[in-house]
MIMITI-693624 format. One line per field, with one value per residue: x, y, z of N, C-alpha, C in turn; residue in three letters; residue number from 0. Coordinates in steps of 0.001 Angstrom, whole numbers. Layout:
BEGIN
n.x <- (X/...)
n.y <- (Y/...)
n.z <- (Z/...)
ca.x <- (X/...)
ca.y <- (Y/...)
ca.z <- (Z/...)
c.x <- (X/...)
c.y <- (Y/...)
c.z <- (Z/...)
resn <- (ALA/...)
resi <- (NUM/...)
! end
This chain:
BEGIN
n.x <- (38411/39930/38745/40711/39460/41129/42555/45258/48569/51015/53944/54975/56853/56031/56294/56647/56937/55519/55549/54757/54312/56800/56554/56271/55850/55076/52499/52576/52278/53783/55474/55740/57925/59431/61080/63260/65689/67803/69125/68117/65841/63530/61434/57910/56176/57388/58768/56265/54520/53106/51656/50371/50340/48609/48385/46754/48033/47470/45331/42115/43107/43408/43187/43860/44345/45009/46239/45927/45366/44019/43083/44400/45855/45644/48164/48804/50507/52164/52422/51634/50402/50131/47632/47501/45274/45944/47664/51508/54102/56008/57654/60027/59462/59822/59626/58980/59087/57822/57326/55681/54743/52056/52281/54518/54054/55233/57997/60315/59904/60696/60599/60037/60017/59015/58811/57786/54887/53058/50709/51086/52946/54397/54825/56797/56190/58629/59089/62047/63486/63534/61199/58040/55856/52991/52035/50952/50918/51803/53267/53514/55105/54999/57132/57657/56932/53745/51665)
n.y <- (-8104/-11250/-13959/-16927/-20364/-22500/-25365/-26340/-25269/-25603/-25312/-24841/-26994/-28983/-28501/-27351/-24770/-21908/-18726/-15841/-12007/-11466/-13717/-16733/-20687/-23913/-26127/-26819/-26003/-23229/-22436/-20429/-18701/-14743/-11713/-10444/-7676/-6705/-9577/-11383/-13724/-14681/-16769/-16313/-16528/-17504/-15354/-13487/-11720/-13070/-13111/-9835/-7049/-3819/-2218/-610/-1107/631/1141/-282/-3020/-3110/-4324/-2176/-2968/-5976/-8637/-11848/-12171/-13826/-12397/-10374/-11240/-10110/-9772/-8440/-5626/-4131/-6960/-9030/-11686/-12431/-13722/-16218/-16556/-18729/-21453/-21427/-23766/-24319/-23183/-21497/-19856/-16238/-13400/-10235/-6425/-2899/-574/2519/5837/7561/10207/12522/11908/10035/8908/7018/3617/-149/-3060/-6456/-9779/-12678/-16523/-18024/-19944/-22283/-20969/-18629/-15918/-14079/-10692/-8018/-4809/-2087/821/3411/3006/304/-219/-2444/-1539/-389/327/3522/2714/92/-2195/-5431/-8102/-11660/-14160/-16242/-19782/-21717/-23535)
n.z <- (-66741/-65881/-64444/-62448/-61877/-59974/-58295/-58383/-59669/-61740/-63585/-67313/-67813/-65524/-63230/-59948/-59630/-59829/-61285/-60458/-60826/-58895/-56725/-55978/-55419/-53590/-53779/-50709/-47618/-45946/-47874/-49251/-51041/-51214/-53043/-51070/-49908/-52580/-54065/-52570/-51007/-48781/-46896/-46476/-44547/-42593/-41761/-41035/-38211/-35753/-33307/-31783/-29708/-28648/-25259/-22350/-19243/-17052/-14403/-15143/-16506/-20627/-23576/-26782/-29407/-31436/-32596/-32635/-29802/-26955/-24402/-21382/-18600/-15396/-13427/-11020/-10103/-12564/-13726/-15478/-17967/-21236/-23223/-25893/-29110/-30749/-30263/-29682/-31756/-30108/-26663/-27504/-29059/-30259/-27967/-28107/-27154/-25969/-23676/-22287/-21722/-22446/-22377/-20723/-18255/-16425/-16854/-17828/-18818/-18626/-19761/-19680/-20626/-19939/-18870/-20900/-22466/-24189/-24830/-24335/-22374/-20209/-18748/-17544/-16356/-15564/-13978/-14521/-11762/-10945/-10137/-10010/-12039/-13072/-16699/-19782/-22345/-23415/-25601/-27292/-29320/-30968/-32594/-35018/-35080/-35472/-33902)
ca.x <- (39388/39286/38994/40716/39380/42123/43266/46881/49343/52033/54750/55051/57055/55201/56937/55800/57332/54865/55896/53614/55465/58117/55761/56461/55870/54869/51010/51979/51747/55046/56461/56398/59100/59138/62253/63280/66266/68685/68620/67805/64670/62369/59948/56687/55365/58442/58908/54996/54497/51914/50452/50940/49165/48734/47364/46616/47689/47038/43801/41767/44212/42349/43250/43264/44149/45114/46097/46148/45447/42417/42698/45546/45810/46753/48996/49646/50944/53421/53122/50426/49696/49244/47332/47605/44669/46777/49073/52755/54576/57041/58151/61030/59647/60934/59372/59534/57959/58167/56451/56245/53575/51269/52358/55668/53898/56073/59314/60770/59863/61714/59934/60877/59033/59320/58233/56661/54244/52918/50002/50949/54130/54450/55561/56298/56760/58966/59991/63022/63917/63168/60087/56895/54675/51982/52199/49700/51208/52401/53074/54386/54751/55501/57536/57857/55946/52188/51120)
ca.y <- (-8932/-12546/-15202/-17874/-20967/-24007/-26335/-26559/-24766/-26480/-24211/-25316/-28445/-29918/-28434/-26798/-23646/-20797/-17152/-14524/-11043/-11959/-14109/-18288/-21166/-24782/-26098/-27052/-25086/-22782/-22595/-19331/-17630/-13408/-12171/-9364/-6684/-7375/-10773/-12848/-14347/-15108/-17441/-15808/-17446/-17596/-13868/-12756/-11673/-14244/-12105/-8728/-6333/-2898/-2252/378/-1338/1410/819/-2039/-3300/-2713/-3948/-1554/-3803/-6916/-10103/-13378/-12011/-13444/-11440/-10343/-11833/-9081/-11170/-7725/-4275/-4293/-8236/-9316/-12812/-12407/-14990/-16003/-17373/-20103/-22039/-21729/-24976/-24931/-22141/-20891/-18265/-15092/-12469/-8624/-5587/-1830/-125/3801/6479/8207/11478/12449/12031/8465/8809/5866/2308/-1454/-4350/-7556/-10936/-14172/-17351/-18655/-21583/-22370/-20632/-17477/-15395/-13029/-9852/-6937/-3615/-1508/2309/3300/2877/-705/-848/-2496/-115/-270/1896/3552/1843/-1205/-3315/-6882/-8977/-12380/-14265/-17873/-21089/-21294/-25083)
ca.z <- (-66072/-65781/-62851/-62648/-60553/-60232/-56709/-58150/-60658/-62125/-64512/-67800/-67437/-64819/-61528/-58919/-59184/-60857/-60796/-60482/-60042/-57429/-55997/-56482/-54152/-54028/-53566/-49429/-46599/-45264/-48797/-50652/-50917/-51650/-52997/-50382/-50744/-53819/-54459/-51328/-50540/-47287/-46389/-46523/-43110/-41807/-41978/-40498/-37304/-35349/-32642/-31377/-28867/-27689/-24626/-21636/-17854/-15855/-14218/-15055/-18039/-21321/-24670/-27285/-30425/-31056/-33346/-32383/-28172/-26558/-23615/-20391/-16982/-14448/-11967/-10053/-10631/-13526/-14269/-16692/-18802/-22644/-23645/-27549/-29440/-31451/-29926/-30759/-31825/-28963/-26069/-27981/-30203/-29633/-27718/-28194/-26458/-25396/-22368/-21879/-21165/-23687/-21985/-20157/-16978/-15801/-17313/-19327/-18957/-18956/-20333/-19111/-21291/-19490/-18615/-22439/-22373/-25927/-25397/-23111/-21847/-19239/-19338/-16507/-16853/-13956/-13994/-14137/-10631/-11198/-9298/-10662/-12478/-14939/-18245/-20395/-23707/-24045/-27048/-27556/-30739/-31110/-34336/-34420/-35652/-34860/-33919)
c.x <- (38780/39877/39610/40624/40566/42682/44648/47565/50398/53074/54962/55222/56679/55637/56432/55699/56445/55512/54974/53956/56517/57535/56115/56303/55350/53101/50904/52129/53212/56292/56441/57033/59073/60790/62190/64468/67316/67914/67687/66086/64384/61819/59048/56383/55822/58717/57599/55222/53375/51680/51230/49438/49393/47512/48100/46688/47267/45557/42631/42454/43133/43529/43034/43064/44893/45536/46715/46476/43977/42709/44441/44896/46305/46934/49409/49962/52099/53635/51516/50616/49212/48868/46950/46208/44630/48005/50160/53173/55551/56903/59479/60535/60073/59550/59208/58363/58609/57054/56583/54483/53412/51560/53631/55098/54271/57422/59477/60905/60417/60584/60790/59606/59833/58642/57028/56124/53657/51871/49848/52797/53501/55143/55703/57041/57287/59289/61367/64269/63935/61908/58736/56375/53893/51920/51143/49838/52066/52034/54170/53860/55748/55960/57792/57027/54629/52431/50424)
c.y <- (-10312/-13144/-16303/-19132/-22058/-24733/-26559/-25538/-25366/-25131/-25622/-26830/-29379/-29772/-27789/-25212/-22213/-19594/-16259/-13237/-11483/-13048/-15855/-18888/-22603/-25166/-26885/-25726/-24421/-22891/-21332/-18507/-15897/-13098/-10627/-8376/-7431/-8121/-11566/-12728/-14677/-15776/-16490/-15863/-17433/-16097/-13081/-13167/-12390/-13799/-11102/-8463/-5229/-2444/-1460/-632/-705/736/-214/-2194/-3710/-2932/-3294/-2010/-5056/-8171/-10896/-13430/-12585/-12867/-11194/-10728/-11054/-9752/-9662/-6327/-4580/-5884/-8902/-10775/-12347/-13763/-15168/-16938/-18542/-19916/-21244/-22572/-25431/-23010/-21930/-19799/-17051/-13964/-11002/-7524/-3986/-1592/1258/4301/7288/9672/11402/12740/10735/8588/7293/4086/1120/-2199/-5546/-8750/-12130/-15171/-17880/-20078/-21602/-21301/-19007/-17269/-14512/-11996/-9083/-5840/-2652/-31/2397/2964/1083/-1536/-1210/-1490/-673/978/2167/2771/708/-2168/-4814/-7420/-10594/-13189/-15697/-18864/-21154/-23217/-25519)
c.z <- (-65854/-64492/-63340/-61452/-60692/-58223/-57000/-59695/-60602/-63387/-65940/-68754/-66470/-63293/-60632/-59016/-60304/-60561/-61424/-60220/-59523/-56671/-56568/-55248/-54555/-53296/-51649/-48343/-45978/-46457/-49824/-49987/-51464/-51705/-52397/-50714/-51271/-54424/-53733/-51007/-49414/-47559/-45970/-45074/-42214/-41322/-41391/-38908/-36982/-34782/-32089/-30758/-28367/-26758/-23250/-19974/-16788/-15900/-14283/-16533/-18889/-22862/-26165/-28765/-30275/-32368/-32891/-30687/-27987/-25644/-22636/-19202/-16463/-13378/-11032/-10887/-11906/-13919/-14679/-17532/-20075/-22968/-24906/-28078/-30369/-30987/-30452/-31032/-30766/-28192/-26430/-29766/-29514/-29151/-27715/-27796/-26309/-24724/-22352/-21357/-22514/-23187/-21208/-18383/-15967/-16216/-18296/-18596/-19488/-19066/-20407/-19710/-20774/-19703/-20120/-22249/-24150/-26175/-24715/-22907/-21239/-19243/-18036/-17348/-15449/-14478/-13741/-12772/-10425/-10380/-10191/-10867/-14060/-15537/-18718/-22182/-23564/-25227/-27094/-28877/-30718/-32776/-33762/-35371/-34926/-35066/-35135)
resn <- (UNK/UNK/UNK/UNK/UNK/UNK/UNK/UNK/UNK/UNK/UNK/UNK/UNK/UNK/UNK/UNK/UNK/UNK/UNK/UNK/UNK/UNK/UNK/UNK/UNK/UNK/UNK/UNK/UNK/UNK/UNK/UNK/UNK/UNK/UNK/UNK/UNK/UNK/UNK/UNK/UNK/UNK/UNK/UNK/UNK/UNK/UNK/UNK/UNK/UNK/UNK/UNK/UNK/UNK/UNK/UNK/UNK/UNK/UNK/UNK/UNK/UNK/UNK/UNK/UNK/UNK/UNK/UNK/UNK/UNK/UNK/UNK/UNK/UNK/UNK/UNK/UNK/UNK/UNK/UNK/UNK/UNK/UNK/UNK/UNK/UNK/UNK/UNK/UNK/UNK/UNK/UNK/UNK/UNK/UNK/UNK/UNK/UNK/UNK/UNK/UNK/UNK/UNK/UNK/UNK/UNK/UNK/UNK/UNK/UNK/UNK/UNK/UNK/UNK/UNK/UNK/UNK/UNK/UNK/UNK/UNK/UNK/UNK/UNK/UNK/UNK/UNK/UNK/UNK/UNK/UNK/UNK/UNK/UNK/UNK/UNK/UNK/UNK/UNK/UNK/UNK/UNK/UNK/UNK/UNK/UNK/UNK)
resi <- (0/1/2/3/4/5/6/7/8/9/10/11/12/13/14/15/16/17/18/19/20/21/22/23/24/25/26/27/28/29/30/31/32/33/34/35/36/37/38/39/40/41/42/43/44/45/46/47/48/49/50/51/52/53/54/55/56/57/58/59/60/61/62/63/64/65/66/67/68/69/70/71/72/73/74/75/76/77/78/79/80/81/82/83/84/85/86/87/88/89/90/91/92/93/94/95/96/97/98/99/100/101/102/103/104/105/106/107/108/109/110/111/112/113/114/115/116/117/118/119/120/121/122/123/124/125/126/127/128/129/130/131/132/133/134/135/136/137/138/139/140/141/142/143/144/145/146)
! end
């Protein structure tokens, strides 16, 4: 098998657009496209998740994995600080989460994501009764533009 080294690809006539499998795009940054079901196409970049996290609050809150978390702020029982290790470009990416227990010894958990700053959101988690409570799983993922 062969290597090939090059800083740009050009298609035949001189354009940008190469195709490689399904795979095409142009030589800047937030531009290949993948073609997803049928016909239609995504943005590559546009389409990846930018950080996610699962992690254990009971007790001293303990993340168990992680991309793009440096660590949690425990503001309190059930209300925690993720803090992201790249920016986002604005506080309007989107948030998303679930909360429960690794065993049926809590019943079923609400997840509530607030307050987004570029580089952090807040999250709580309450029991059904709607009283604060920390869980043994929680996961959040964020989607959006990275600074």
């Amino acid at each position: 098998m062969s290597t090939i080294f090059a800083n740009n690809l050009k298609n035949i006539s001189g354009g940008n657009n190469v195709n490689i499998n399904q795979l095409s795009g142009i030589d800047t940054a937030g531009s290949i496209t993948v073609q997803g079901e049928g016909f239609h196409t995504t943005n590559l970049q546009q389409g990846l998740v930018k950080a996610w996290a699962n992690f254990d609050e009971s007790g001293t809150a303990a993340i168990r994995d992680n991309f793009n978390v440096t660590d949690l702020t425990d503001n309190g029982t059930g209300y925690f600080t993720v803090n992201l290790t790249n920016a986002m470009s604005s506080d309007d990416y989107v948030r998303t989460g679930s909360a429960g227990e690794n065993a049926n010894t809590g019943g079923n958990r609400v997840l509530g994501l607030r307050l987004p700053a570029t580089n952090s959101f807040n999250i709580n988690t309450r029991n059904t009764g709607g009283t604060l409570s920390d869980t043994q799983d929680t996961c959040v993922a964020v989607l959006g533009d990275l600074a």
